[in-house]
N, C-alpha and C positions, 0 to 999 in steps of 0.2 A: 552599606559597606563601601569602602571606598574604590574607586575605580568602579561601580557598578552606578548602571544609568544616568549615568554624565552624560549622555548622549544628547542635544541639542533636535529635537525632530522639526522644532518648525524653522531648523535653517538650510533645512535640504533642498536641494536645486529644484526648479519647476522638473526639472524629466525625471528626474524621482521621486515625485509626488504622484506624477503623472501617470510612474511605474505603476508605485502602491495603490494607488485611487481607481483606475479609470481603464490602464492596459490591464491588468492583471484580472477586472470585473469582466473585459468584456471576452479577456478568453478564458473564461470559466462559463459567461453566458455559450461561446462558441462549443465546451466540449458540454454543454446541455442540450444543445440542439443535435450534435454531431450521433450523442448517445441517444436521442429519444430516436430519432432515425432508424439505429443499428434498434432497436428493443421496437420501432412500432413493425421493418423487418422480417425480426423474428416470429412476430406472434401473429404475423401475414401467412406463416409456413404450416401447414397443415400439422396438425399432431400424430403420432403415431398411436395408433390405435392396438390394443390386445387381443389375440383371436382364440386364446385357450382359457380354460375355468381359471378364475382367481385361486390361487393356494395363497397365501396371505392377505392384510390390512393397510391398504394401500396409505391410509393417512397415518397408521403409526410408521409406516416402510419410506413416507418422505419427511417427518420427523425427526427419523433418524440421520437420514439420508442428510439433512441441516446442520444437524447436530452433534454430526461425524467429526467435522476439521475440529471440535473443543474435547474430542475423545481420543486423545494419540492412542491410549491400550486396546482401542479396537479393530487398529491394520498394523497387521507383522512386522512391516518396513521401520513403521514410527517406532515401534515398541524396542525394534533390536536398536534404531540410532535415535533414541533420545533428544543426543545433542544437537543433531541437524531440526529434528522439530521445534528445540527451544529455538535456533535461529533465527525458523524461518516466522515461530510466531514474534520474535522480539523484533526484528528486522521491518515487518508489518505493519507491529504496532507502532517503530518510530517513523515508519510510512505514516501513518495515520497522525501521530502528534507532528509531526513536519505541519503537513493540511490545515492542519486544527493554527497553527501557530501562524502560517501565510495569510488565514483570513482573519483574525483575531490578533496582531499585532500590529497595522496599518492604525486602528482604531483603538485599542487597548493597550498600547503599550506600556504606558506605566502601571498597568497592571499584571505585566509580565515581569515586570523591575524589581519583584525583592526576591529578597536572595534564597529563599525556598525555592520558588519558581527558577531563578535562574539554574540553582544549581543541579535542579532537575530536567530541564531543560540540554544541560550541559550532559548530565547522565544520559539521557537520550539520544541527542545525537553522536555521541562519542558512542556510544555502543555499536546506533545505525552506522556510523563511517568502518566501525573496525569490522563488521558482519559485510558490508556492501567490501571490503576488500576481502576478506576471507570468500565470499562467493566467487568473487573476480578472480582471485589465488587459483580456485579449486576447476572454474572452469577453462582454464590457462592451463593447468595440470594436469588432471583427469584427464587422459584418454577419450574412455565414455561419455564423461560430459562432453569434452570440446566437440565432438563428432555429432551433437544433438543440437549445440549451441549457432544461433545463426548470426550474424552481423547484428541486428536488431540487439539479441540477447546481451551482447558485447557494450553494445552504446549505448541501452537502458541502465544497467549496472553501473557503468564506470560516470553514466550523469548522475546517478541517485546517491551514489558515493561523495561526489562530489558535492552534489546538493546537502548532503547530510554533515558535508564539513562544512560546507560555509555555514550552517547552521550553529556549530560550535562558535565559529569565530563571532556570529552575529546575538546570541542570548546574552552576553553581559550586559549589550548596549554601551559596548563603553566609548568616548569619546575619540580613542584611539584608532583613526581611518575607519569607524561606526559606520558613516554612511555607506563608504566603499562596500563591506559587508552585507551591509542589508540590501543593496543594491545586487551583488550575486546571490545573493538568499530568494530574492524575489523573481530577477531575470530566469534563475534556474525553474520555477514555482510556474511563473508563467508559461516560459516556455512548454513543460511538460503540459500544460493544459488543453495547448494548442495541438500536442506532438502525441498525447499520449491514447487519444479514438483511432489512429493508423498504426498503433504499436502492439505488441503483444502486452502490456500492462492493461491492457485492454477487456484482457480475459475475467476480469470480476466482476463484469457487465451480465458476461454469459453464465455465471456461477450461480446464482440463484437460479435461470433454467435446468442447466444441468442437472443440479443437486435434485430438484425436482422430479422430473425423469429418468431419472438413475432413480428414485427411491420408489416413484412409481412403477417402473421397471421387473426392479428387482420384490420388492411388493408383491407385487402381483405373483412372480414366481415362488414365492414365501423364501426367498433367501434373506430378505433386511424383514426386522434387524435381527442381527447374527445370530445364529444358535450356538447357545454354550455345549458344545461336548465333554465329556469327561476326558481328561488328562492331558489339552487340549494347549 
């Protein structure tokens, strides 16, 4: 289609090759060092141990305990607001296709160039920019939230929003200031790499522990997984 991947890639400036190739590898090598750190850590810390008889199955009780975030109808919270769980999983996941596109477009790019891809692409971050303002809305609003919200919370949000727009500007590829684009698409990518093992985005490192222990936990006390009551 027209206006779509006119973009010229091998006329881009040595510092942004530089960007895409070379800075952008070695701070993703940096938040793999940063994380095996935090995760060798953890599993330096002694485990908590149970001192009463097993009432449930500890490997179905961390099963669940996994398996929980893809089950909204089994916490009250999700079940009453819906909307906010469709958010936070579509918000995630264009967390996750952002990712997927940082490292796979340096090298594949004309394989992101037709217009299926683009325009899906386009669907994705335009949803992630309008959800990353809607959160920024709500914690600027909210009472409750902002009273919970720390500085951190603030300058993750309003970069990943931003990150998610230059993302829009950056899937055409079109030759129209293209480079400029892909250049905030990337500076933003990188920099989060470097910034993001001292941030609370951080916390998905510790999530597979968690979930873990939590299920083992509660397992062991035969509360997971939930028992149906009647009228419940």
């Amino acid at each position: 289609m027209q206006g779509f991947a006119t973009l010229d890639w091998s006329s881009f400036a040595p510092w942004t090759d530089f960007l895409l190739h070379t800075l952008h590898y070695i701070s993703l090598a940096f938040m793999i060092v940063a994380y095996t750190i935090k995760i060798k850590q953890l599993l330096a810390k002694p485990a908590v141990a149970e001192g009463t008889p097993a009432k449930g199955d500890h490997a179905k009780a961390i099963r669940y305990s996994y398996f929980l975030l893809a089950m909204p109808w089994e916490i009250e919270s999700q079940r009453k607001h819906w909307f906010r769980y469709l958010e936070f999983a579509m918000f995630h996941i264009a967390m996750a296709v952002g990712i997927g596109v940082a490292f796979t477009m340096p090298w594949g790019h004309e394989y992101l160039a037709t217009p299926p891809v683009i325009f899906a692409l386009l669907a994705v971050f335009s949803l992630g920019t309008l959800i990353g303002l809607s959160r920024l809305l709500r914690r600027l609003s909210d009472p409750a939230v902002r009273a919970i919200s720390t500085p951190d919370d603030f300058f993750c949000i309003v970069l990943l929003t931003l990150w998610m727009a230059s993302g829009v500007l950056m899937a055409p590829q079109s030759s129209w200031h293209g480079e400029l684009w892909v250049q905030a698409y990337f500076v933003l990518a990188t920099f989060f790499l470097f910034y993001v093992p001292f941030s609370k985005i951080s916390h998905y490192v510790y999530w597979p522990f968690m979930r873990f222990y939590i299920g083992k936990h509660f397992g062991h006390r035969g509360v997971f997984p939930k028992k149906r009551v009647a009228n419940s």
